[in-house]
N, C-alpha and C positions, 0 to 999 in steps of 0.2 A: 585498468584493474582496480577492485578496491583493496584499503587496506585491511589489515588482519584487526581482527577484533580482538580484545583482548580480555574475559570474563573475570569476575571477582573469585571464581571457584578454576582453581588450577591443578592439573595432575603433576606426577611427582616429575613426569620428563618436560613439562614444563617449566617447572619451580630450576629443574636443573639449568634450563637453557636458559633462565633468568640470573643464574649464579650462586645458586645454593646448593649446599654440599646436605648432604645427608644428615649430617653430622647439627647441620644446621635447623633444618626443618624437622627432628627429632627435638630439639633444645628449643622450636619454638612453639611446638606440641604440649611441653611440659611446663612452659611460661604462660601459656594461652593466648600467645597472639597467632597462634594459627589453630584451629581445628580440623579434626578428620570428619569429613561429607563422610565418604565409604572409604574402603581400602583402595588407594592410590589418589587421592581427593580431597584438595586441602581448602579450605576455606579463614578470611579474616572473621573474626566475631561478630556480628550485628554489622559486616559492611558488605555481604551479600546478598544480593537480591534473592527475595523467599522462592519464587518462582525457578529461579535458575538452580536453587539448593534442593528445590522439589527434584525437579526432572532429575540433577546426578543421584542423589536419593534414589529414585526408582531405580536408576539403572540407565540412564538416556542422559540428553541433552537438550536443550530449550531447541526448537526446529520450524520448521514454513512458516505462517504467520507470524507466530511471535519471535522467532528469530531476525525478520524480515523487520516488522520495528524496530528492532534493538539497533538493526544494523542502519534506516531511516528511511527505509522505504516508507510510504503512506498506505494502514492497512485499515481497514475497514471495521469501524469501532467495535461491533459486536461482535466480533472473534473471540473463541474461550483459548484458554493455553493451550499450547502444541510442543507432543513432545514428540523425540524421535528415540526408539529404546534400542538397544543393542540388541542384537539376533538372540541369543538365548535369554533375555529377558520377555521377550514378547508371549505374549496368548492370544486365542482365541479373541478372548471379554476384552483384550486391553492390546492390538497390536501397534500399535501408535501410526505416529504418519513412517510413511515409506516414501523413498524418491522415486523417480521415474528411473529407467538406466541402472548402473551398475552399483553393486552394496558399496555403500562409506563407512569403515569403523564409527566408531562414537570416539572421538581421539579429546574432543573438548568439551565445555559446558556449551556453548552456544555453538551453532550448527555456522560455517560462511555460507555467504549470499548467494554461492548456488548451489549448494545441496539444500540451502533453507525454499530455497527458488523452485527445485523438482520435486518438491515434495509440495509444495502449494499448488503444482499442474496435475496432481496427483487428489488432493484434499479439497480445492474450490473450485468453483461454480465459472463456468465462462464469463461472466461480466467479474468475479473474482480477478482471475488470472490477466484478465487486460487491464483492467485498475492500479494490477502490481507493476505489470511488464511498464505500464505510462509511465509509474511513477520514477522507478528505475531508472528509464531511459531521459524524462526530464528532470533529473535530480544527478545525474552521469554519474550513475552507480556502477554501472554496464554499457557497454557498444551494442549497439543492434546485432552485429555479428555476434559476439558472447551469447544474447540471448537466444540467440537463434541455436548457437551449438548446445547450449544447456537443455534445448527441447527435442533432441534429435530423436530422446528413444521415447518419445510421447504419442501417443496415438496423433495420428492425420489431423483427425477435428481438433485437436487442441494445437498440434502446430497450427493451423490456420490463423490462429488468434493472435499471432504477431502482424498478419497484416492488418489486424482491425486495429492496432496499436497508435498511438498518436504523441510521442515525444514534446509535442506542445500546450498538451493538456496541463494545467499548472495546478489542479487537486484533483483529490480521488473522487468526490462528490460532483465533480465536470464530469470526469471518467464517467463514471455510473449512467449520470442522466446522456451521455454523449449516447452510450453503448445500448441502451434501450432505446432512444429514439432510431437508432439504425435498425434496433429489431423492428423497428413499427414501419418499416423505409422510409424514415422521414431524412430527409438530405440535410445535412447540420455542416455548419464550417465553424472551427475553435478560434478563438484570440483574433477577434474579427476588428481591424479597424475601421469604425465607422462616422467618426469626426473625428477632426483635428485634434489629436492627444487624446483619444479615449479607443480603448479595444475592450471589446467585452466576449465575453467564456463561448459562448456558443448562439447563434445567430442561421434563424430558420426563414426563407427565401430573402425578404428586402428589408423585414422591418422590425419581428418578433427577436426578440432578444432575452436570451435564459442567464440571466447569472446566480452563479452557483457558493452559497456561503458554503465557509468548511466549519464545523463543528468547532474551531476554537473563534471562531469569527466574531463573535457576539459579546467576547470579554474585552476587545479593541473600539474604544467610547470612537477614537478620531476615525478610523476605518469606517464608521457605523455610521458617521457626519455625513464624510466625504462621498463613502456610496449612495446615501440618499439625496445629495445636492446633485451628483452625475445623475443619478434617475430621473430627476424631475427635470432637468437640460433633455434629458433623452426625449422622454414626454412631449416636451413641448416643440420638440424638430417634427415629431410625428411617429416615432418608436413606439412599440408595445412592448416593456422591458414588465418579467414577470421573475422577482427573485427569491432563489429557495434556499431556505437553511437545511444542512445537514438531516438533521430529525424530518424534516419535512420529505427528504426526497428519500430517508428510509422508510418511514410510518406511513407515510398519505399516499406513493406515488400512483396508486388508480386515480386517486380524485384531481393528482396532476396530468397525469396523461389523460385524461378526461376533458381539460380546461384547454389544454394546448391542442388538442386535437379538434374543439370547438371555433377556436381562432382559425388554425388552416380551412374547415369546413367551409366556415365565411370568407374564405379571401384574407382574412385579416393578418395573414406574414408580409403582403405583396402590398406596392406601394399603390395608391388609384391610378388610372391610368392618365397619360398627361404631365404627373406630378415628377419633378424632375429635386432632388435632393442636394443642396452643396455642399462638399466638408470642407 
Protein backbone atom coordinates (compact mmCIF):
# COMPACT_ATOMS: atom_id res chain seq x y z
CA UNK A 1 0.00 0.00 0.00
CA UNK A 2 1.26 3.50 -0.43
CA UNK A 3 1.36 6.02 1.98
CA UNK A 4 -1.16 8.94 2.36
CA UNK A 5 -0.02 12.19 0.88
CA UNK A 6 -0.27 14.72 2.75
CA UNK A 7 -1.04 18.44 0.70
CA UNK A 8 -0.08 22.07 1.77
CA UNK A 9 -3.92 22.93 1.41
CA UNK A 10 -6.02 21.19 4.13
CA UNK A 11 -9.71 21.10 5.08
CA UNK A 12 -11.11 22.02 8.35
CA UNK A 13 -11.47 17.86 9.16
CA UNK A 14 -8.18 17.57 8.39
CA UNK A 15 -6.70 20.51 10.26
CA UNK A 16 -8.83 18.79 13.14
CA UNK A 17 -7.30 15.23 12.81
CA UNK A 18 -3.98 17.05 13.02
CA UNK A 19 -5.08 18.69 16.47
CA UNK A 20 -6.48 21.99 15.94
CA UNK A 21 -9.36 23.11 17.65
CA UNK A 22 -11.32 25.73 16.05
CA UNK A 23 -10.72 27.97 18.24
CA UNK A 24 -7.23 27.71 16.78
CA UNK A 25 -7.54 27.79 13.19
CA UNK A 26 -9.80 30.87 13.65
CA UNK A 27 -6.75 32.78 15.59
CA UNK A 28 -4.52 31.63 12.90
CA UNK A 29 -6.88 33.19 10.12
CA UNK A 30 -6.50 36.42 12.00
CA UNK A 31 -2.65 36.26 12.45
CA UNK A 32 -2.14 35.17 8.87
CA UNK A 33 -0.37 32.23 9.12
CA UNK A 34 -3.05 30.40 7.70
CA UNK A 35 -5.48 31.44 4.98
CA UNK A 36 -8.81 30.61 3.55
CA UNK A 37 -8.54 28.76 -0.17
CA UNK A 38 -12.60 28.57 -0.17
CA UNK A 39 -14.89 27.95 2.62
CA UNK A 40 -13.58 24.79 4.55
CA UNK A 41 -9.86 25.21 2.92
CA UNK A 42 -6.98 26.51 4.61
CA UNK A 43 -3.81 27.09 3.25
CA UNK A 44 0.09 28.36 4.74
CA UNK A 45 0.88 31.72 2.88
CA UNK A 46 3.29 31.46 -0.16
CA UNK A 47 3.92 27.73 1.13
CA UNK A 48 1.32 26.16 -1.29
CA UNK A 49 1.87 24.93 -4.29
CA UNK A 50 -0.21 27.45 -7.05
CA UNK A 51 -1.47 24.51 -8.88
CA UNK A 52 -2.80 22.72 -5.97
CA UNK A 53 -4.50 26.37 -4.74
CA UNK A 54 -5.74 26.56 -8.31
CA UNK A 55 -7.70 23.31 -8.49
CA UNK A 56 -9.30 23.79 -4.39
CA UNK A 57 -10.08 27.39 -5.85
CA UNK A 58 -12.26 26.00 -8.71
CA UNK A 59 -13.89 23.63 -6.74
CA UNK A 60 -11.57 20.10 -7.29
CA UNK A 61 -8.51 18.74 -6.45
CA UNK A 62 -5.16 18.21 -8.21
CA UNK A 63 -6.15 14.41 -9.97
CA UNK A 64 -4.63 11.65 -12.93
CA UNK A 65 -1.62 12.98 -14.13
CA UNK A 66 -0.66 15.46 -11.99
CA UNK A 67 -1.58 13.88 -8.97
CA UNK A 68 0.32 10.75 -10.22
CA UNK A 69 3.67 12.99 -10.13
CA UNK A 70 3.04 14.47 -6.90
CA UNK A 71 2.63 11.12 -5.62
CA UNK A 72 6.19 9.81 -8.04
CA UNK A 73 5.00 8.08 -10.48
CA UNK A 74 6.92 8.90 -13.91
CA UNK A 75 4.54 10.99 -16.12
CA UNK A 76 5.01 12.01 -19.39
CA UNK A 77 6.48 15.66 -19.59
CA UNK A 78 3.96 17.32 -21.72
CA UNK A 79 1.04 16.72 -19.63
CA UNK A 80 -0.97 20.10 -18.81
CA UNK A 81 -2.64 20.09 -15.24
CA UNK A 82 -5.52 17.81 -14.28
CA UNK A 83 -7.97 18.51 -12.14
CA UNK A 84 -10.81 16.47 -10.78
CA UNK A 85 -13.88 18.94 -9.80
CA UNK A 86 -16.63 17.89 -7.39
CA UNK A 87 -19.99 16.95 -8.98
CA UNK A 88 -21.78 20.12 -8.77
CA UNK A 89 -18.98 22.07 -9.77
CA UNK A 90 -18.68 20.56 -13.19
CA UNK A 91 -20.02 21.70 -16.85
CA UNK A 92 -20.25 21.05 -20.05
CA UNK A 93 -16.87 23.64 -21.17
CA UNK A 94 -14.98 22.43 -18.04
CA UNK A 95 -16.02 18.69 -16.76
CA UNK A 96 -12.66 17.91 -15.51
CA UNK A 97 -11.14 14.33 -15.38
CA UNK A 98 -13.60 11.57 -14.13
CA UNK A 99 -12.48 8.03 -12.73
CA UNK A 100 -13.46 4.92 -14.12
CA UNK A 101 -15.86 3.02 -11.35
CA UNK A 102 -17.62 4.57 -8.69
CA UNK A 103 -17.82 8.65 -7.69
CA UNK A 104 -15.03 9.76 -4.99
CA UNK A 105 -16.04 12.86 -2.93
CA UNK A 106 -13.29 15.56 -3.40
CA UNK A 107 -12.45 15.10 0.54
CA UNK A 108 -8.59 16.56 -0.22
CA UNK A 109 -6.33 18.78 -2.27
CA UNK A 110 -4.55 16.01 -4.16
CA UNK A 111 -6.38 13.06 -5.43
CA UNK A 112 -4.44 9.20 -3.76
CA UNK A 113 -2.79 6.99 -6.37
CA UNK A 114 -5.73 5.29 -7.24
CA UNK A 115 -8.43 7.52 -7.82
CA UNK A 116 -5.48 9.82 -9.44
CA UNK A 117 -4.71 6.20 -11.28
CA UNK A 118 -8.74 5.66 -12.78
CA UNK A 119 -8.91 8.79 -13.90
CA UNK A 120 -5.61 8.57 -16.08
CA UNK A 121 -7.50 5.10 -17.66
CA UNK A 122 -10.04 7.30 -18.30
CA UNK A 123 -7.90 10.65 -19.73
CA UNK A 124 -4.70 8.85 -21.64
CA UNK A 125 -3.77 7.24 -24.59
CA UNK A 126 -2.74 3.48 -24.35
CA UNK A 127 0.98 3.85 -24.50
CA UNK A 128 -0.23 6.58 -21.69
CA UNK A 129 -1.71 4.24 -19.31
CA UNK A 130 1.20 1.46 -19.64
CA UNK A 131 3.95 4.15 -18.99
CA UNK A 132 2.02 4.81 -15.72
CA UNK A 133 1.02 1.12 -14.81
CA UNK A 134 5.35 0.33 -15.43
CA UNK A 135 6.31 3.00 -13.63
CA UNK A 136 4.05 2.16 -10.50
CA UNK A 137 4.78 -1.33 -10.56
CA UNK A 138 8.78 -0.62 -10.79
CA UNK A 139 8.82 2.07 -8.39
CA UNK A 140 6.43 -0.47 -5.86
CA UNK A 141 3.87 2.18 -5.64
CA UNK A 142 1.33 -0.71 -6.15
CA UNK A 143 1.09 -4.72 -6.42
CA UNK A 144 -0.02 -5.91 -9.76
CA UNK A 145 -3.05 -7.27 -8.08
CA UNK A 146 -4.00 -3.50 -6.70
CA UNK A 147 -3.58 -2.43 -10.27
CA UNK A 148 -5.48 -4.94 -11.56
CA UNK A 149 -8.54 -4.26 -9.11
CA UNK A 150 -8.32 -0.45 -9.78
CA UNK A 151 -9.06 -1.25 -13.58
CA UNK A 152 -12.00 -3.45 -13.01
CA UNK A 153 -14.63 -0.96 -14.13
CA UNK A 154 -12.59 0.08 -17.18
CA UNK A 155 -13.44 -0.96 -20.57
CA UNK A 156 -11.99 -4.60 -21.85
CA UNK A 157 -9.31 -2.87 -24.19
CA UNK A 158 -7.93 -0.85 -21.44
CA UNK A 159 -7.93 -3.64 -18.94
CA UNK A 160 -5.78 -5.45 -21.51
CA UNK A 161 -3.02 -3.19 -20.92
CA UNK A 162 -1.75 -4.61 -17.83
CA UNK A 163 -0.51 -7.45 -19.69
CA UNK A 164 1.53 -5.33 -21.91
CA UNK A 165 2.93 -3.97 -18.58
CA UNK A 166 6.61 -4.63 -17.65
CA UNK A 167 7.71 -3.91 -13.85
CA UNK A 168 11.30 -3.95 -15.21
CA UNK A 169 11.16 -1.22 -17.30
CA UNK A 170 13.37 1.35 -15.30
CA UNK A 171 11.89 4.94 -17.20
CA UNK A 172 9.08 6.02 -18.93
CA UNK A 173 10.93 6.88 -22.13
CA UNK A 174 11.87 2.76 -22.26
CA UNK A 175 8.18 2.34 -21.62
CA UNK A 176 7.16 4.53 -24.64
CA UNK A 177 9.77 3.18 -27.16
CA UNK A 178 9.16 -0.51 -25.59
CA UNK A 179 5.25 0.02 -26.24
CA UNK A 180 5.55 1.19 -29.90
CA UNK A 181 7.91 -1.17 -31.13
CA UNK A 182 5.37 -4.00 -29.90
CA UNK A 183 2.79 -1.98 -31.99
CA UNK A 184 5.22 -2.50 -35.04
CA UNK A 185 5.66 -6.47 -33.70
CA UNK A 186 8.96 -6.08 -33.40
CA UNK A 187 9.87 -8.72 -30.46
CA UNK A 188 12.05 -6.45 -27.78
CA UNK A 189 13.45 -7.94 -24.29
CA UNK A 190 14.06 -5.04 -21.49
CA UNK A 191 17.23 -4.80 -19.04
CA UNK A 192 19.05 -7.36 -21.24
CA UNK A 193 22.37 -8.56 -19.99
CA UNK A 194 24.57 -8.74 -22.65
CA UNK A 195 28.40 -8.81 -21.20
CA UNK A 196 29.76 -9.17 -18.12
CA UNK A 197 28.34 -6.26 -15.87
CA UNK A 198 26.40 -4.36 -18.45
CA UNK A 199 22.48 -4.79 -19.21
CA UNK A 200 21.02 -2.45 -21.37
CA UNK A 201 17.04 -0.90 -21.67
CA UNK A 202 15.86 -2.90 -24.69
CA UNK A 203 17.52 -5.14 -27.12
CA UNK A 204 15.97 -6.27 -30.69
CA UNK A 205 17.13 -10.03 -31.91
CA UNK A 206 21.07 -10.57 -31.16
CA UNK A 207 22.75 -7.38 -31.43
CA UNK A 208 20.73 -3.88 -31.92
CA UNK A 209 20.42 -2.35 -28.67
CA UNK A 210 18.13 0.86 -27.85
CA UNK A 211 18.95 2.85 -24.74
CA UNK A 212 16.85 5.05 -23.71
CA UNK A 213 17.93 8.61 -21.92
CA UNK A 214 15.27 10.12 -19.63
CA UNK A 215 14.73 13.87 -19.88
CA UNK A 216 16.83 14.70 -16.69
CA UNK A 217 19.64 12.59 -18.23
CA UNK A 218 21.76 15.22 -19.80
CA UNK A 219 22.26 17.37 -16.61
CA UNK A 220 24.47 14.11 -15.04
CA UNK A 221 28.35 15.19 -16.68
CA UNK A 222 29.48 11.45 -15.05
CA UNK A 223 26.26 9.46 -16.42
CA UNK A 224 27.00 11.08 -19.88
CA UNK A 225 31.05 9.69 -19.50
CA UNK A 226 30.21 6.43 -18.42
CA UNK A 227 27.33 5.94 -21.15
CA UNK A 228 29.51 6.72 -23.87
CA UNK A 229 32.67 4.75 -22.71
CA UNK A 230 29.96 1.38 -22.32
CA UNK A 231 28.83 2.42 -26.06
CA UNK A 232 31.96 2.26 -27.60
CA UNK A 233 32.88 -1.26 -25.68
CA UNK A 234 29.56 -2.14 -27.13
CA UNK A 235 30.69 -1.18 -30.73
CA UNK A 236 33.58 -2.80 -30.74
CA UNK A 237 32.13 -6.60 -29.50
CA UNK A 238 30.00 -5.98 -32.64
CA UNK A 239 26.62 -4.26 -31.13
CA UNK A 240 24.63 -1.67 -32.93
CA UNK A 241 23.62 0.42 -29.76
CA UNK A 242 21.51 3.50 -31.06
CA UNK A 243 20.80 6.03 -28.04
CA UNK A 244 17.68 8.36 -27.55
CA UNK A 245 17.12 11.32 -25.51
CA UNK A 246 13.85 11.96 -24.17
CA UNK A 247 13.04 14.89 -26.83
CA UNK A 248 14.22 12.74 -29.31
CA UNK A 249 11.89 9.71 -28.77
CA UNK A 250 8.98 12.45 -28.31
CA UNK A 251 9.70 14.97 -31.34
CA UNK A 252 11.55 12.67 -34.16
CA UNK A 253 9.99 9.18 -33.40
CA UNK A 254 9.01 8.57 -37.34
CA UNK A 255 12.56 9.34 -38.32
CA UNK A 256 13.39 6.67 -35.37
CA UNK A 257 11.27 4.01 -36.23
CA UNK A 258 12.36 4.69 -39.77
CA UNK A 259 16.14 4.05 -38.87
CA UNK A 260 15.54 0.97 -36.63
CA UNK A 261 13.35 -0.55 -39.03
CA UNK A 262 16.05 -0.10 -41.88
CA UNK A 263 18.68 -2.13 -39.53
CA UNK A 264 16.01 -5.21 -39.10
CA UNK A 265 15.29 -4.95 -43.01
CA UNK A 266 19.15 -5.59 -43.37
CA UNK A 267 19.63 -8.37 -41.15
CA UNK A 268 21.41 -5.89 -39.12
CA UNK A 269 19.73 -6.92 -35.14
CA UNK A 270 21.07 -10.63 -35.91
CA UNK A 271 24.52 -11.74 -35.34
CA UNK A 272 26.35 -13.15 -39.08
CA UNK A 273 25.99 -16.48 -39.22
CA UNK A 274 28.98 -18.58 -37.67
CA UNK A 275 29.79 -15.71 -35.32
CA UNK A 276 29.70 -16.94 -32.01
CA UNK A 277 29.75 -13.96 -29.15
CA UNK A 278 31.38 -14.45 -25.49
CA UNK A 279 30.28 -12.45 -22.30
Amino acid sequence: MTAAFVSDVRTTEQLTCDGWSKWQIERALRDGSLVRVRPGWFAEPGGADEAVVAAVTAGGCVSCFSALRIHGVWVPEHKERHVRLAPHRRTRKDPGCRPFGKRVAVLGAVDGLEVAFRCVLRCGSSEEIVVVIDSILQRRLATPAQVESWMRSAPARIRSLLAVADAKSESGSESMVRFRLRSLQIATRIQVRVMQGTRVDLLIGDRLIIECDSREHHTDEQAYESDRRRDRRLVARGYIVLRLSYRQIHDEWPDIERDILAVIRRGGHRWPRRRKMSV
